[in-house]
C-alpha positions in Angstrom: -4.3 7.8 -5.9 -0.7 8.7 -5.5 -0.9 6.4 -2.0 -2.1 3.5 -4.0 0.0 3.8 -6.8 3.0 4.0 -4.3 2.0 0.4 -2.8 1.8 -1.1 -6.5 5.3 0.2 -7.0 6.8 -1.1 -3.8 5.0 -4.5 -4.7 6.7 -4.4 -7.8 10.1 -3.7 -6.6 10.1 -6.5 -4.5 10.1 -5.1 -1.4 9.0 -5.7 2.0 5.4 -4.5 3.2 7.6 -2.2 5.7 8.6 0.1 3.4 4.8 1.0 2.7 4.5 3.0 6.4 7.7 4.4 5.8 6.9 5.9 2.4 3.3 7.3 3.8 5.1 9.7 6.1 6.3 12.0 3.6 3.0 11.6 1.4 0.9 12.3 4.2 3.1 15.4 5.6 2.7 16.2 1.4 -1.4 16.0 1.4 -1.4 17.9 5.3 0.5 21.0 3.3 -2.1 20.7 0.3 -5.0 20.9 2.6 -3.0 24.2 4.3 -2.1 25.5 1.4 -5.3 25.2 -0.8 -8.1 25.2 2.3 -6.4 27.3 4.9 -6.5 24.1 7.2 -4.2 23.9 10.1 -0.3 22.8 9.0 0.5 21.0 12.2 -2.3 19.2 13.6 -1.2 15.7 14.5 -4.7 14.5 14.7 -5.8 15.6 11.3 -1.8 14.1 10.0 -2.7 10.5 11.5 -6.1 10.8 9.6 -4.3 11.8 6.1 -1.5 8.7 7.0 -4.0 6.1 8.1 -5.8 6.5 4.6 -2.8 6.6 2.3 -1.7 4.2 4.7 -4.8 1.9 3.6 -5.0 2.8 0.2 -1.1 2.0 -0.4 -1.5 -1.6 1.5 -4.7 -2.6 -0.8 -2.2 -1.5 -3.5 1.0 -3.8 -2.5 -1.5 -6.6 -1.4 -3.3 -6.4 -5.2 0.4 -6.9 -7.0 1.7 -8.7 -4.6 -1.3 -11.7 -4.6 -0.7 -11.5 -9.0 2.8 -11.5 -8.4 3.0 -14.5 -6.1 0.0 -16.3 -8.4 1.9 -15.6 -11.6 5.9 -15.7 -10.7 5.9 -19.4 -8.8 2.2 -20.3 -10.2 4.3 -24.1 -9.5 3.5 -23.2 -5.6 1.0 -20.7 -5.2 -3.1 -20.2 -6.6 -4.8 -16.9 -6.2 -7.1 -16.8 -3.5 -9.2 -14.2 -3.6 -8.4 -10.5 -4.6 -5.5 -9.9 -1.9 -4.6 -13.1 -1.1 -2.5 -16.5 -2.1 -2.7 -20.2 -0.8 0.0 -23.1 -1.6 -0.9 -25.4 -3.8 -2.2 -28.9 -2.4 1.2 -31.5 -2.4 -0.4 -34.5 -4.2 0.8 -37.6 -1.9 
């Protein structure tokens, strides 16, 4: 949830999709010391780390994609349709 509601918030800040990676270290490093505090799992384990990063990782990107497609659709609606959930197209030039 908190991965997810990070992507929105990048999304709605206007910044770039790189800043989603960067702001899933720190979560994931956050959810590896939950898991070691509340279910005695290993603290460093890079394998279970890159399994707690690559899912905030994918829930954060579904998240900036989601806002970002409304934004795009709803701020220059002039130039840009919704297409599908996570997506945009350009709207046909008329000749």
């Amino acid at each position: 949830g908190a991965a997810y509601l990070s992507g929105k918030a990048i999304a709605q800040t206007w910044r770039p999709y790189w800043h989603v990676p960067l702001y899933m270290l720190p979560l994931a490093a956050t959810v590896r010391f939950c898991h070691f505090a509340l279910f005695q799992e290993p603290l460093i384990s890079l394998k279970s780390f890159a399994v707690d990063f690559v899912v905030a990782l994918i829930a954060a990107s579904f998240g900036y994609r989601l806002l970002r497609a409304g934004q795009m659709a709803r701020q220059y609606d002039w130039l840009f349709r919704r297409h599908g959930l996570l997506s945009w197209r350009r709207i046909a030039k008329s000749a």
